[in-house]
C-alpha positions in Angstrom: 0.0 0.0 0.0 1.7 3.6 -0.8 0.9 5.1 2.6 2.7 8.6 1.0 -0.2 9.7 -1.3 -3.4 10.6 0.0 -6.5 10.1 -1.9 -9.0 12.8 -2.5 -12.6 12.6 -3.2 -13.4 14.6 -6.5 -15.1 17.4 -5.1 -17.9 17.1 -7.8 -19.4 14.2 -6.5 -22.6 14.2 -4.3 -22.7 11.3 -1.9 -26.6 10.0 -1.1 -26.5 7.8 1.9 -29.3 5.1 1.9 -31.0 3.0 4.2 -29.0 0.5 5.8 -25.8 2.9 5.8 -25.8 1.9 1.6 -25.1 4.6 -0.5 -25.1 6.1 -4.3 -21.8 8.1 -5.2 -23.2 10.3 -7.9 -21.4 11.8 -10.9 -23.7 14.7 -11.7 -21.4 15.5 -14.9 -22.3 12.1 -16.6 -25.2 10.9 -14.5 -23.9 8.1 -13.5 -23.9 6.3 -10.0 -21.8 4.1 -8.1 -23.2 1.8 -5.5 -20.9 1.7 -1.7 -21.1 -0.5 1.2 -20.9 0.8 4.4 -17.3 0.1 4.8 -17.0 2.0 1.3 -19.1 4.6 2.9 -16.6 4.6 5.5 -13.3 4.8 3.7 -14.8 7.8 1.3 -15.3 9.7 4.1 -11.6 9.5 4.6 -10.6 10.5 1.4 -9.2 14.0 2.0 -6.0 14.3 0.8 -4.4 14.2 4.6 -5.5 10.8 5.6 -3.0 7.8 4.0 -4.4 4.3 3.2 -2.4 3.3 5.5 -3.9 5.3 8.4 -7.7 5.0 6.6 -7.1 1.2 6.9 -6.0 1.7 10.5 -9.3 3.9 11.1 -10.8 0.9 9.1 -9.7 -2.1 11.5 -9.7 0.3 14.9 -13.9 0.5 13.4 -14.8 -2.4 12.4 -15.1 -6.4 13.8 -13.5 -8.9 12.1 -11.7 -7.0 9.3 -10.0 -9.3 6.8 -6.9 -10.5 6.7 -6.8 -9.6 2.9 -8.3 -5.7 3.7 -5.0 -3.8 2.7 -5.2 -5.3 -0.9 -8.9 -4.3 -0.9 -8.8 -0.8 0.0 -5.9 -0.5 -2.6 -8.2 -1.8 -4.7 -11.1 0.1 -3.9 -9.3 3.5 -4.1 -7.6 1.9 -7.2 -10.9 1.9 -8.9 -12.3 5.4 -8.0 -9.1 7.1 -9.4 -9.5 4.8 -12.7 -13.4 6.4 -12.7 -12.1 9.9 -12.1 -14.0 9.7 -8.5 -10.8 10.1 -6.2 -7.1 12.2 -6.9 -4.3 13.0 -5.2 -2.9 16.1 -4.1 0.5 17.4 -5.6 2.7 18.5 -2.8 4.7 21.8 -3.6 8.0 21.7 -4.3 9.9 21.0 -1.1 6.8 20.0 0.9 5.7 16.5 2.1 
C-alpha cells in the first residue's frame, strides 16, 4: 500500500446515503452512480488528501469487527478503482513540501 499519497474525493461528486448505511456516489457531470457498502461509505469519508491508506485502513480495523486478513489489498483496490473512474485524486505536494 503507498501510505505517502493521500486520496481525495473529486469534489464534484454528491454522496446519497441510503438506508442501511448503503449509499449512491453520484457523478452529476455524466449521470452516472456508483453503488458503496458501508465500509466503502466509510473509507470515502476518509478520502481528504491528509489521511493515508495506510492510516484509513488503521481507522478501518480500529472501526470495524472482524476486518480481513486480505483488507489492505482491498482498499488499494477500492481506491484503485475510484481514481480509474475519475471519482478520487491526489494532491501534488509543492516543491519541497511532504
Amino acid at each position: 500500500m503507498n501510505s505517502i499519497r493521500k486520496p481525495i474525493a473529486n469534489p464534484d461528486l454528491v454522496l446519497r446515503e441510503e438506508f442501511d448505511d448503503w449509499a449512491v456516489l453520484f457523478d452529476p457531470d455524466s449521470g452516472s452512480g456508483y453503488g458503496l457498502s458501508p465500509v466503502s461509505v466509510f473509507i470515502w469519508n476518509r478520502l481528504d488528501g491528509r489521511t493515508t491508506p495506510a492510516e484509513i485502513l488503521a481507522d478501518l480495523r480500529a472501526h470495524f469487527d472482524d476486518v480481513p486478513d486480505n483488507a489492505e489489498a482491498e482498499v488499494t483496490e477500492f481506491i484503485d478503482d475510484l481514481a480509474r473512474r475519475g471519482f478520487v485524486g491526489y494532491e501534488v505536494p509543492l516543491s519541497g513540501q511532504r
